[in-house]
C-alpha positions, 0 to 999 in steps of 0.5 A: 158392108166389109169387103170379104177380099179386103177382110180377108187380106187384113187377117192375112197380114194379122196373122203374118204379123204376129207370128214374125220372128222380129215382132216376137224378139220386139216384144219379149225385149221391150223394143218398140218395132222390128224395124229396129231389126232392119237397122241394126243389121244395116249398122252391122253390115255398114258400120252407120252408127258411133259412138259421139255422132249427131243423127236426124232420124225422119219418120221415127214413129213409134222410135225403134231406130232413135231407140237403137241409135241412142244406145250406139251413140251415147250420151256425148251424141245427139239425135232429132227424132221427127214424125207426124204422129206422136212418140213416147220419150226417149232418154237422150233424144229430142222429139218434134212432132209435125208434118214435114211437107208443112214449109213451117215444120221443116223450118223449124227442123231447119232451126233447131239443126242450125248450130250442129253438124250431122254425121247422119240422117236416116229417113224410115218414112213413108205415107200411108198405104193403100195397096195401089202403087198408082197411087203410093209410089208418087208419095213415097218419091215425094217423100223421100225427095224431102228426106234427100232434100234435108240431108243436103241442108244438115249434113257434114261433108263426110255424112252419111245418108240412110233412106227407106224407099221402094221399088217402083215408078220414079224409083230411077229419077230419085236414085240419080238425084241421089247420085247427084250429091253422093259419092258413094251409093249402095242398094241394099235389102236387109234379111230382117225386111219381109221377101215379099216387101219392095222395099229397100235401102239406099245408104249414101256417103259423101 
């Protein structure tokens, strides 16, 4: 028997979802989620993206921000879109599927980054949600711990780091491990994220 709380919620969020302004201009513009809203204004606001950069996009399922960085990057640029769950190609971007908790799947990340120097790495990841932060902060810090964790591999002395995180247990912890190997950290929340959401962004610079 179907939870009538939960059944209720689900069509909440539906109807939120499709009546959102940015779900509409992705579709009408052939753009694969509104989180390409999200980083564009960030790349407005703080100028991350240029033409000939090298960029490791983590969680990039279904491929919005590999599909705006490519763009803005142009063909002399290079990016490594990586996730657990499949993405549709995109023209000028190499797609490596897997899970990067997997020792053997961010080695070969590790591999594939080895000759090149990234000017950016930007990490949209995030676990599946269950609605209880007990539960979900403890995977979002995990995850974003392994996102800080390859940036300190892959990064250029002067690279800039983007990381989705949230608001919650742990978030403190992950902000001064941060700070431990950036000089420069802002916190910020894009217009384009939902109020009502804890997430926010963490943009580091060398």
């Amino acid at each position: 028997m179907i939870n009538k709380k939960k059944k209720k919620k689900s069509n909440y969020w539906l109807r939120e979802h499709f009546s959102d302004l940015y779900v509409k201009e992705a579709k009408k513009n052939n753009i694969r989620s509104r989180a390409w809203f999200k980083l564009k204004q960030l790349d407005t606001d703080y100028k991350l993206l240029k033409m000939g950069m090298n960029v490791i996009d983590l969680g990039s399922s279904p491929g919005s921000w590999s599909q705006y960085a490519a763009n803005k990057i142009g063909k002399t640029g290079y990016i490594i879109a990586c996730d657990i769950l499949p993405i549709k190609p995109i023209m000028g971007v190499n797609i490596l599927q897997g899970d990067f908790r997997n020792p053997d799947m961010l080695n070969k990340l590790l591999y594939l980054s080895k000759d090149i120097i990234f000017d950016l790495v930007m990490s949209d990841m995030a676990p599946n949600i269950t609605g209880n932060f007990s539960i979900d902060m403890p995977n979002i810090i995990e995850l974003s711990k392994l996102a800080l964790k390859i940036s300190n591999r892959v990064l250029s002395k002067n690279g800039t780091f983007l990381l989705k995180s949230f608001q919650g247990d742990g978030f403190n912890e992950l902000y001064h491990e941060i700070k431990r190997f950036f000089k420069k950290i802002k916190i910020c929340k894009p217009k384009t994220s939902r109020t009502r959401s804890r997430e926010i962004f963490i943009i580091a610079t060398r």
